[in-house]
N, C-alpha and C positions, 0 to 999 in steps of 0.2 A: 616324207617329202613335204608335207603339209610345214609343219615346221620350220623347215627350212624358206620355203616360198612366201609363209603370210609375213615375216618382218618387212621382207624387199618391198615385192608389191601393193602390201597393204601401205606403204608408207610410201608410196611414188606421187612425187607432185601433180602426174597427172594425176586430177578426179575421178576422169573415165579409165583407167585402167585400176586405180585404187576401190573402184567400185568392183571389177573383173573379181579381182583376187581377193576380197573380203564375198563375196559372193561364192566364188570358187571353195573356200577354205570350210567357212559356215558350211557348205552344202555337203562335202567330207565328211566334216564332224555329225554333221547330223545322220548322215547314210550310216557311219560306224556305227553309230551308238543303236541305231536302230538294226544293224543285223544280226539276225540270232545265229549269237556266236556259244561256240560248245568248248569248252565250259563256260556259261552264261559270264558275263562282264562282269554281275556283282560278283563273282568268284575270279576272276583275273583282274585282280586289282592291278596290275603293272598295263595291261592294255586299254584298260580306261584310263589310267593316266596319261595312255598316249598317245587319245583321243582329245583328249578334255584339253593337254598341254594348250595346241595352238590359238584356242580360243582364250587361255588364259594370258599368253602374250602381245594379242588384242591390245590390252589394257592397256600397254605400253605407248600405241600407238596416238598420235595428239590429233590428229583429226576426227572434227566431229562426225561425218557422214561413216569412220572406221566402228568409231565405239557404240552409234545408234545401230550398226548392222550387228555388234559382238549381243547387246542387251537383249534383241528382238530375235537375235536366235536361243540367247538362255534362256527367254521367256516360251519360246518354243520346247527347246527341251525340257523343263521344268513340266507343262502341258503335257509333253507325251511320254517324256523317262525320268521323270523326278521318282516315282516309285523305287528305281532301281539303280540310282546313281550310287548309293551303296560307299566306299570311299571315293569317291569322286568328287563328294560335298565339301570338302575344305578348298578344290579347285573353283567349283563355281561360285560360293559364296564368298572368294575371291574377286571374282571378277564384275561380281554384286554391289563388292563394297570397297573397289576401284573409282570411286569418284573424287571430285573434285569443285573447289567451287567457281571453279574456270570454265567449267565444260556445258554451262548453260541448262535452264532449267528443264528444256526437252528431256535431255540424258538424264539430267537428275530425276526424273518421273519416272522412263522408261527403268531405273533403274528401280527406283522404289518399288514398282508393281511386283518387280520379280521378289523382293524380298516381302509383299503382302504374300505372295503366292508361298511361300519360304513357310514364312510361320503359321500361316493356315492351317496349309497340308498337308506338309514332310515335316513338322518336327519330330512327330515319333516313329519317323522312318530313318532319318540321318544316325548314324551314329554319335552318342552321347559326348565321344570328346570334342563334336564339332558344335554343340550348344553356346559353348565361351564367343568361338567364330561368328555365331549370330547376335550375339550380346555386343560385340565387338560392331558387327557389320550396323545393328542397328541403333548405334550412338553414335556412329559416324554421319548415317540421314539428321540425324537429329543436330547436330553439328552445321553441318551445311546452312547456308545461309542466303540461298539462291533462292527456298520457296519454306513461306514461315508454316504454310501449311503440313506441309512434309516431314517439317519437324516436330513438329506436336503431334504429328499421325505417328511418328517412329517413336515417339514416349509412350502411347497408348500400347503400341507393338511389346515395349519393353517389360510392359505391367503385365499383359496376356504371357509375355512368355514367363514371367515369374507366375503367374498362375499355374502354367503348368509346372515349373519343376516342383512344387508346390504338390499338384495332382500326380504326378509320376516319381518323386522323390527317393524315394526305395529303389524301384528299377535303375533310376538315374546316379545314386548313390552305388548298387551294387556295380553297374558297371564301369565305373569312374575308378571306384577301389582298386578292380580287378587292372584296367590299362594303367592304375597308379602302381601295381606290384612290380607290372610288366619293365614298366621305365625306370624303376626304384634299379631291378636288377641287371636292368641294362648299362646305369650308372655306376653301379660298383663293380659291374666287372670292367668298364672304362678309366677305375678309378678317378668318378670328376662326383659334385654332388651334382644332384637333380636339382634344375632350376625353373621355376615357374612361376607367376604371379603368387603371391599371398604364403608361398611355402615358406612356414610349416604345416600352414592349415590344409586340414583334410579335404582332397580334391573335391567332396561336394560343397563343401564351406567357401571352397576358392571361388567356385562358379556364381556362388550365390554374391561374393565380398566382389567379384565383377562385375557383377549387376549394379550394387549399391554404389560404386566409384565410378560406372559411366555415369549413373543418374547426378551423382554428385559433380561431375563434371559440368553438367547441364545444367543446374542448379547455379554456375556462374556463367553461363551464354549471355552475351553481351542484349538480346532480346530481352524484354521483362514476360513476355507473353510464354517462352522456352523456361525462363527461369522457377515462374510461377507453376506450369504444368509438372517439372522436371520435379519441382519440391515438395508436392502435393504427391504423385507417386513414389518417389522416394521413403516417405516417411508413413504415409500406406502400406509400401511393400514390406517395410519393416517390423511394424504394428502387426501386419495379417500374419505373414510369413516367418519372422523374427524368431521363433519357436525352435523351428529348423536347426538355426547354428548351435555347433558344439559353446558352451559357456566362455571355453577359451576364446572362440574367435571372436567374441562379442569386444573384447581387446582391442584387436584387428577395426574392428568397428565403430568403436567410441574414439578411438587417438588417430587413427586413417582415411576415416569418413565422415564421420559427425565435425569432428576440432578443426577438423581444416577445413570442412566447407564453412563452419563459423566465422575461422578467421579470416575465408578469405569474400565474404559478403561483410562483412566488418570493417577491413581494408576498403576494399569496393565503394561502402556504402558513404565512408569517412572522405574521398577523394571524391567521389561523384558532384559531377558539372552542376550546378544549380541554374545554368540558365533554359530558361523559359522553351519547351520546343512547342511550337505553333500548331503541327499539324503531325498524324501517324501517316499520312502520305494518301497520295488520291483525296478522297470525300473524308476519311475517317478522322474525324475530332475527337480529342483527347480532353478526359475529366480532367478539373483545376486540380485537382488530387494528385495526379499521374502527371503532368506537364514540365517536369522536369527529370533531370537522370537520377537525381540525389532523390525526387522523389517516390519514383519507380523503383528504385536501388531498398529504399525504406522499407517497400514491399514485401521485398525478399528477405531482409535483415529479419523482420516480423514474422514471417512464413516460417523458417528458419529456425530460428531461436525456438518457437513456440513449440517446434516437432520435438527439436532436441531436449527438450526439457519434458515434453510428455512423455518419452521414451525414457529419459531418467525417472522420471513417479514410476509407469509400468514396470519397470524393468530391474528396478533398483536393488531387490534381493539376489536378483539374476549379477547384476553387475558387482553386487560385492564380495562375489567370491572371488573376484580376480586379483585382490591383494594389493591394486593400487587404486582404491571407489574414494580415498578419502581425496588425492591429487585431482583424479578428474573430477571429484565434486566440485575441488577448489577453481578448479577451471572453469566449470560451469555457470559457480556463483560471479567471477571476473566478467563472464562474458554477457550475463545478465546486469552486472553494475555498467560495466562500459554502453551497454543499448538503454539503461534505465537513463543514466546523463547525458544521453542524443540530445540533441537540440529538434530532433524530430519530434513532434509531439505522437505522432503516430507509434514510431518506436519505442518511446521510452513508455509509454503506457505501456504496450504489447507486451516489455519485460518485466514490468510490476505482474500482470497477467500471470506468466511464466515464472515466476517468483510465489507468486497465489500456486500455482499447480503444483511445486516439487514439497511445498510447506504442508501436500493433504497427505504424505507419506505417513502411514502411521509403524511404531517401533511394534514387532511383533513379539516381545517379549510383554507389551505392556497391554496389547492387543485383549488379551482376557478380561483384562483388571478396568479398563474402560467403554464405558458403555457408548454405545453410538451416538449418544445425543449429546455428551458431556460437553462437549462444546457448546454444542446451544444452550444449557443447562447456564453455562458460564457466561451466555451473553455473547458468541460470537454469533457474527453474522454469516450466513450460508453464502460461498463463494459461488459464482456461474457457473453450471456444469462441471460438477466435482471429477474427477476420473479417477475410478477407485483404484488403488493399487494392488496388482498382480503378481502372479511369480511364483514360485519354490516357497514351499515353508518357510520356517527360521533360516537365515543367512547361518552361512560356515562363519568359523573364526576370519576373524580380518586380524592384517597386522599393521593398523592406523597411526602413525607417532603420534606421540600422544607427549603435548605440551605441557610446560608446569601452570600457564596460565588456564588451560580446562581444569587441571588437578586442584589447583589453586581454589577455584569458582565451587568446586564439590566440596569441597574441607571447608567454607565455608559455611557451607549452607548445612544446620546443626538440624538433630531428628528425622533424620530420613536413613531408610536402610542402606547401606552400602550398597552400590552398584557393580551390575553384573559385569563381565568382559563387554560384551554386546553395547550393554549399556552406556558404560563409559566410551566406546566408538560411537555411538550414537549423537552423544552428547557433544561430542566433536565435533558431527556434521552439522550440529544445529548452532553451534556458538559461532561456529565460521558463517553459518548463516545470516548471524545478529550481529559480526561485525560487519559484512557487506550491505542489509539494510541498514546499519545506523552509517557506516561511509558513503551509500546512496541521499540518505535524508538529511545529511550535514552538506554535502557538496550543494543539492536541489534548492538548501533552502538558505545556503550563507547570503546573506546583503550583500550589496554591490559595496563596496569602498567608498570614501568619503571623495567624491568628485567623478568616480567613475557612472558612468551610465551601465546599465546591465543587458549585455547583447541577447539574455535569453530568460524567461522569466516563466518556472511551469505552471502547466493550466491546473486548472482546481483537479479536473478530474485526475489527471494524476499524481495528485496530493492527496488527493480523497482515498485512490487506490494503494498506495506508501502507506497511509495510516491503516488502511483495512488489512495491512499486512500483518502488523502486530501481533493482535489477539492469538491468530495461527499458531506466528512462531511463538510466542510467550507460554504456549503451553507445552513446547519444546523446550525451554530454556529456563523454566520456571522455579525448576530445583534448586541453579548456582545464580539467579537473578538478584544480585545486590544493590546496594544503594548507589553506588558507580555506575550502574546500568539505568535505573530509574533517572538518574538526572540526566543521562546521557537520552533517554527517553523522552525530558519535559524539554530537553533543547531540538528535537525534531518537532514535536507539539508545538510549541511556540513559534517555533519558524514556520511550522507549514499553516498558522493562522494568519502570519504576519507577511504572508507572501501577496502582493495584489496579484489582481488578475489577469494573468497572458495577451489580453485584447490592449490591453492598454496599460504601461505601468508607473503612472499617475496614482490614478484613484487608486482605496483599498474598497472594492464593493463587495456587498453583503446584501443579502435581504433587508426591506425596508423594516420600521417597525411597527408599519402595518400589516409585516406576514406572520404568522402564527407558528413558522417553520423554521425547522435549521436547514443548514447547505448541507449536502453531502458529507462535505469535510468535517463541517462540525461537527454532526454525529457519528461522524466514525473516530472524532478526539474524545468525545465525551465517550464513547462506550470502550474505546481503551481503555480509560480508567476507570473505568468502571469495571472492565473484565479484571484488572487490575486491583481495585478496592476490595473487588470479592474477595479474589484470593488470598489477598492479606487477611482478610477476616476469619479466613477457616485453615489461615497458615498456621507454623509456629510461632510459639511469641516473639523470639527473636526476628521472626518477618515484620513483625507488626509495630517497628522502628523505622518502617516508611509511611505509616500515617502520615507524619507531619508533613513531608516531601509531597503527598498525595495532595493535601489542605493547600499547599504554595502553589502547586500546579492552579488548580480550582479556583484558587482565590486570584491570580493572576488574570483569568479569564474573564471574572466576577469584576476587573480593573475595568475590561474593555467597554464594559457598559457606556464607562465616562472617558475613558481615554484610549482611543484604538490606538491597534499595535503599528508600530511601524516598521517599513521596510530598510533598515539602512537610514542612510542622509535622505531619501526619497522621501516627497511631499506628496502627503498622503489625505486625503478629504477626511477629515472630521466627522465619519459615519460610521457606526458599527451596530452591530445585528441585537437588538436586546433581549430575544428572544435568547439567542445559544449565553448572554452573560445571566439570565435568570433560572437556562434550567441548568449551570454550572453554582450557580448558589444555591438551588433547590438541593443540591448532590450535597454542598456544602454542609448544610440544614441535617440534611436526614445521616451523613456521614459523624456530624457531630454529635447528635443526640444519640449514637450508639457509640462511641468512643470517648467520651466527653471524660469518663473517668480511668483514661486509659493511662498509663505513664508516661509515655510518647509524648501524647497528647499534651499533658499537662507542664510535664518538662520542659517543651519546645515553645510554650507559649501561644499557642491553638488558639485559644480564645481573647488574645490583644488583637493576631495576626487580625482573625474576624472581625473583629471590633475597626478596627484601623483600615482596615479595605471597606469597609461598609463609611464610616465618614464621610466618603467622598459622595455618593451620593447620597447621603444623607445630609450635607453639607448643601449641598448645591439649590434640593429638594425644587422648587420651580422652576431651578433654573438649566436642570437635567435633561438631555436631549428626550427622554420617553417617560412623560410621568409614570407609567407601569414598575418602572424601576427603582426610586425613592420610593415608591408604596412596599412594595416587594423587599428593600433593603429592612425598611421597617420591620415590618410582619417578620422577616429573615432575624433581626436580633430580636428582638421580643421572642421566639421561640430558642434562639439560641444560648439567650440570657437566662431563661427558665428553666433551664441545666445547667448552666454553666457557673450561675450565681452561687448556688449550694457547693458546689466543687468549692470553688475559688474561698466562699468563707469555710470550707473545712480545714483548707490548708492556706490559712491567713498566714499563720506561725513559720512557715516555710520561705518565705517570702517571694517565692514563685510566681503568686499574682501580683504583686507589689507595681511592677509597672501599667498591668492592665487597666486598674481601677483608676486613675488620672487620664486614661485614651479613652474611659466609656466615659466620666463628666464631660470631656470635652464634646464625643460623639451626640451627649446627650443636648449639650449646649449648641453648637451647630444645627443639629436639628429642631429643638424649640428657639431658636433664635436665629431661624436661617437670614443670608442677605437678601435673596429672592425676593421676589413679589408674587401673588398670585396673579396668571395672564387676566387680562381684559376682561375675553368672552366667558370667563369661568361663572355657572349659575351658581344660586347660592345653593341648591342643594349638593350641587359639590362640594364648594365651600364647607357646608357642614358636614359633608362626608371625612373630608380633609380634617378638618378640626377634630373630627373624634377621636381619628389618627393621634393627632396630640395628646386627647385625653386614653389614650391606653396605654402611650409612653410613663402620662404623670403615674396613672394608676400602677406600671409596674412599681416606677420610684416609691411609691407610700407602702405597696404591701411586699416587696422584693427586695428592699434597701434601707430604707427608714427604721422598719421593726428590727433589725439587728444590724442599727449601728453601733453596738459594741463590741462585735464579730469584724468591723469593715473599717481600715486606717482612718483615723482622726481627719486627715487632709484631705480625702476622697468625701468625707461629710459634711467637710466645712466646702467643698467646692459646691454640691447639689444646697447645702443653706445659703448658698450665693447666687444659686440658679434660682433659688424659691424668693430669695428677695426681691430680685430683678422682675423677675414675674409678678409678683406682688405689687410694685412698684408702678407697676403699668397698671395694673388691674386699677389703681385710686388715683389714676394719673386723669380722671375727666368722672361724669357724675354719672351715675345709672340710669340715664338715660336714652330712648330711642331713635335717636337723631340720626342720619343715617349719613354721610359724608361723599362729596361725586366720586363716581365710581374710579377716575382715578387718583385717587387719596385712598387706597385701601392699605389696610393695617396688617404689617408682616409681622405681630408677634402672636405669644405662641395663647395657648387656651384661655391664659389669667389675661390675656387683652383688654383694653378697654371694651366694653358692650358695643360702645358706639361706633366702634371702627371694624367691628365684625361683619356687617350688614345680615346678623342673623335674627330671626323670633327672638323675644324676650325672654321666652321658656326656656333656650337652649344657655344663654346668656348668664340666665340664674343658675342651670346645673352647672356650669363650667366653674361659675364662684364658689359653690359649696364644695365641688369637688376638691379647689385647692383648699378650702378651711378645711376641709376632712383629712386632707394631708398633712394641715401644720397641727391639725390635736393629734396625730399620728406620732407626728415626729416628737411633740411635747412628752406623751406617753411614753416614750421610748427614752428620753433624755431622763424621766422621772425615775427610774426603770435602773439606770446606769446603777453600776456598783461602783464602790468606793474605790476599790482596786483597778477599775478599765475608768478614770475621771475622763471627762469631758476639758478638751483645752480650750484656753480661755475665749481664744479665737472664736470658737465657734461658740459657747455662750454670748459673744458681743454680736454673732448675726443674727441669733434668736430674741436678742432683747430689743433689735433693730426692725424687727418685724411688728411690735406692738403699737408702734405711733402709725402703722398701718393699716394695723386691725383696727384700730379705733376710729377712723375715717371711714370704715366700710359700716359705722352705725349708723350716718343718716338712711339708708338702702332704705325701702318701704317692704321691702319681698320677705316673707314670713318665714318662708325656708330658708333663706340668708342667713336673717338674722339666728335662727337656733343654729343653724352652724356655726356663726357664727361666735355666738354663747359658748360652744364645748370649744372653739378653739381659744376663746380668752380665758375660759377657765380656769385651765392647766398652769396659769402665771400665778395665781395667787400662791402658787407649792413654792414659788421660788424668789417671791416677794418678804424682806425683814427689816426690819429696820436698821438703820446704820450704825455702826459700829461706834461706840461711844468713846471721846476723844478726853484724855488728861491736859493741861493745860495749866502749868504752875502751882501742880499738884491739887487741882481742883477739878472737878468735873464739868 
């Protein structure tokens, strides 16, 4: 009767009779259920359905005062017969999770309580097929959008009950199997198949892949505060729990629940409104951070990605026996490049991030053979919070297609053992790696076009985080790493120096060269190549035909000193960091003096390259944004000339250095002959610090170049006897005298300057003269020296003999030490002094 009577009544316009008969109906049901009936209710499964029914068609009814009377009597019986409702639990939890967001947030509460009171109490009273029905019933509160709190309370809900299948799994498993036999053979003898969520997977996997696709639902609730909670247990419950699923479903998992919640917070976040929202509603203000959808959306894009990729580090051995790890890696890497080139700064960092995380996967084949710290060993730098990776032993065979450009990459790379099966799939995962960072750091860091403005320009720190990439993967990829790679290399280095800064992009700022430091960025370029130079050094030799590539990287950097980089057509200020272009010369330096006689090296011309990049500011010398830097270029060739010289005259014969030796006279001429002036406020004991500078130049000339010029091209001797003339020149250009000239008439030539235009002591004046007489009896020695077979061309005999009406002017000097230097350098002329060749003339003498 009940049945029949609550549709009518309970839904009669009047109120007061619709109260009658929800009152009447409720107070039935609850008498039934409460009389002790023989055989007890939970054993008459048909007469508790036919108690529970009327209350279940409640639901139907659209009035509010019907459905707040249906709630508060479940909530009653739950209170006194939830113990024993036995199958009755898929009716109530029915009528539980009969809402709506129409029905106002009273119902909506009344309703929640009953289902607090659900999972409290009776979970491990209800029957186990009805577990999915609570999973179900509580992503529907969480769904609702009538009360935000209720929603975030039925996420908590969803975490505890994964707790427990969790604690009860076994039990919950074995009787899942058993009602899974039941239906199995109920369905074959209907001949239909059995249809249910997630089949094939085994009815506990299903329960669990339920779980994971409501939360993943919730994970796109149009709320940030449901989306945030939703994602953060989500990817919890997987991490804790995760363990549980048979391998297979992990399938189920990664292409059902991960991929598509990525792509569709991807979508989501790509569409998302950018305008401004004011206020979260009532009092509650919203950080600049969160004040928009796109930036709220950002949130979750972040959340998101980051779990998914933690889940691929942990799980990765797990995930590769499922025969398609190499597709969804490829997926994963996609979806980490499309959030790397957001325009979000928030996001695109959070995928470099997540990029750093899937790169600490280490190959458990190679696992023995490396030692924990090899990395560090190599110079990388320790990422945040590493998470070590997990799993099953050695991975099963995979069956990875396998490209001719991997094959390709391995058959290059000579002396190394063949690789295992494993290995060459291995090797797969990580080249797909290195081409989605190098299509991230080409896209980040291309220039805008010639007239284009650039709508989006990234911040250092995620240019910083791009380069901290490398190192990682490069010892992943290091095996088939070619020269196609390296330059493919120095073009994200280069660009990510030459990128200004996100605030503004105008300037190119850097540290001043008042800081003693590099930026972030900088030193995560320099210790790439650096991770980098090592390796070559203890590679095979055929690796060690990127030297020279290494040297153009460096020396390019070693440019910026005087010339920053630019962005594109964008005008860029005229500042750069001197610090990062002196410790990329310093690398320069010490890389050179261990390779200096390497083949590479010599071959490629390594030491013009030097020479030719160092000009510039050696050229400039005063005129150099940071004096530190013309000091430092100096110091930088003089040491690199002190190796390089001996090379260069072993293999004269070759003609190799042929070009070099005209770019160092010139380098040498620029420098003691710069256009500069020294500044104003300069004291003089700078001044003479400066000047000794010069005197260590001349000094290499006399003891590094002069004594074997018969080793060093004729035309490279006559240019430095043009340089000593010049110098000389000057030196007798005014008397030896101390007259000192206003300070601004100071004299920009090099050591053999006149005295009087140096504004230094007399003392220092006299050593700078003797010095050069000690170079030209040097040179005379050596001219003396020449064998008959390497002659001196004439040329350069006419600047030597052009030097004597010079020397002969420096005899008035009064200075004691002068003149005996003087002395040994006239000396040497009388070897070369004869008289003239006697002439015939009409047959007479």
């Amino acid at each position: 009767m009940c049945s029949c009577v609550a549709p009518q009544v309970c839904q009669h316009p009047n109120s007061r009779m619709r109260e009658w008969g929800a009152e009447a109906v409720t107070a039935l049901i609850k008498a039934g259920l409460a009389y002790k009936h023989d055989p007890p209710l939970s054993q008459n499964q048909r007469l508790q359905l036919l108690l529970l029914n009327p209350l279940k068609e409640l639901s139907n009814v659209l009035h509010a005062d019907i459905r707040q009377k249906q709630l508060e009597s479940v909530l009653q019986i739950l209170q006194s017969q939830g113990d024993s409702l036995g199958p009755g639990w898929p009716l109530v939890l029915g009528v539980i999770g009969a809402i709506r967001n129409d029905q106002g947030e009273s119902l909506i509460r009344t309703a929640f309580q009953c289902l607090q009171l659900v999972v409290t109490d009776f979970l491990p009273t209800m029957p186990c097929t009805c577990l999915q029905i609570v999973v179900e019933v509580a992503g529907s509160f969480g769904l609702q959008n009538q009360e935000l709190n209720i929603s975030l309370t039925s996420i908590g809900l969803l975490w505890n009950i994964s707790d427990y299948f969790y604690q009860r799994g076994e039990q919950i498993e074995q009787e899942l199997n058993r009602e899974e036999a039941v239906l199995e053979k109920q369905a074959r003898e209907k001949g239909v198949a059995l249809n249910r969520p997630f089949h094939p997977a085994p009815p506990f996997d299903c329960l669990w892949l339920c779980l994971y696709a409501k939360l993943g639902e919730l994970c796109v609730d149009p709320r940030p505060a449901v989306r945030k909670s939703a994602g953060q247990t989500l990817f919890s419950t997987i991490s804790a729990h995760g363990t549980l699923l048979q391998p297979a479903t992990w399938h189920t998992v990664v292409w059902k629940v991960l991929f598509v919640l990525l792509d569709c917070v991807r979508k989501s976040s790509t569409t998302a409104d950018k305008e401004k929202i004011e206020s979260g509603g009532g009092n509650i203000l919203i950080h600049h951070s969160r004040d928009t959808a796109e930036k709220q959306w950002a949130e979750t894009w972040v959340l998101s990605l980051a779990g998914v990729a933690r889940i691929f580090n942990t799980r990765r051995y797990l995930l590769q026996s499922l025969g398609d790890f190499f597709k969804a890696w490829e997926v994963l890497l996609d979806h980490i490049q499309s959030a790397a080139l957001s325009k979000n700064n928030e996001v695109s960092l959070a995928a470099l991030k997540s990029f750093q995380e899937i790169l600490q996967i280490t190959t458990p084949a190679r696992d023995a053979e490396k030692s924990p710290d090899a990395l560090t060993a190599m110079g990388v730098p320790a990422l945040t919070d590493p998470v070590p990776a997990s799993g099953p032993g050695r991975p099963l065979p995979l069956t990875l297609p396998r490209s001719d450009s991997v094959a390709e990459r391995l058959a290059r790379y000579e002396g190394v053992e063949p690789l295992q099966v494993d290995e060459l799939e291995d090797s797969a995962l990580w080249w797909s790696a290195w081409n989605t960072w190098y299509r991230t750091g080409t896209e980040c860091t291309r220039p805008p076009a010639a007239g284009d403005k650039p709508a989006f320009v990234p911040s250092q720190p995620f240019l910083t985080a791009l380069v901290q990439i490398f190192p990682a993967l490069y010892q992943h990829v290091k095996a088939g790493f070619s020269m196609d790679d390296l330059r493919k290399l120095g073009v994200i280095l280069q660009g990510a120096v030459s990128v200004p800064i996100s605030s503004d992009a105008s300037p190119f700022i850097l540290p001043s060269y008042t800081e003693a430091v590099l930026t972030g960025l900088q030193e995560a370029v320099l210790t790439a190549l650096d991770v980098l130079q090592k390796a070559i050094c203890v590679g095979p030799e055929n690796m060690q035909v990127m030297y020279p590539a290494i040297f153009d990287q460096l020396l390019l950097f070693v440019e910026f000193s005087c010339k920053p980089p630019q962005f594109g057509k964008l005008e860029t200020k005229h500042v750069a960091n001197a610090k990062y272009s002196q410790r990329s010369l310093e690398v320069v330096v010490d890389l050179y003096q261990k390779t200096a006689c390497h083949k590479a090296v010599i071959n490629e011309s390594v030491l013009q390259n030097i020479i030719k990049t160092l000009r510039v500011p050696l050229g400039l010398k005063y005129a150099c944004p940071s004096e530190s830097t013309w000091k430092l270029a100096v110091s930088s060739l003089l040491k690199v000339l002190s190796v390089g010289l001996p090379v260069a005259r072993q293999h004269a014969s070759s003609g190799k250095f042929d070009a070099m030796w005209p770019e160092l006279a010139n380098a040498f001429e620029d420098f003691l002959f710069p256009k500069s002036s020294p500044p104003d406020n300069l004291s003089i004991q700078e001044f003479q610090k400066n000047e000794s500078i010069d005197v260590e130049v001349v000094q290499l000339i006399s003891t590094e170049i002069l004594p074997f010029a018969n080793f060093i091209p004729k035309e490279f001797v006559g240019m430095i006897m043009t340089m000593l003339n010049k110098g000389s020149i000057h030196s007798q250009s005014s008397s030896f005298t101390a007259i000192r000239p206003p300070r601004h008439k100071r004299a920009t030539s090099p050591v053999w300057r006149s005295p009087c235009c140096s504004r230094d002591p007399r003392t220092q004046q006299v050593t700078e003269i003797i010095f050069v007489l000690k170079a030209i009896s040097t040179l005379m020695d050596s001219l003396k020296k020449t064998q008959p077979e390497n002659a001196v061309d004439g040329n350069t005999w006419a600047q030597v003999i052009a030097l004597y009406p010079t020397l002969v002017e420096c005899i008035t000097c009064s200075s004691a030490e002068v003149s005996s230097a003087l002395k040994e350098a006239l000396g040497p002329f009388k070897d070369f002094m004869q008289p003239p060749v006697a002439k015939v003339l009409n047959g007479e003498s």
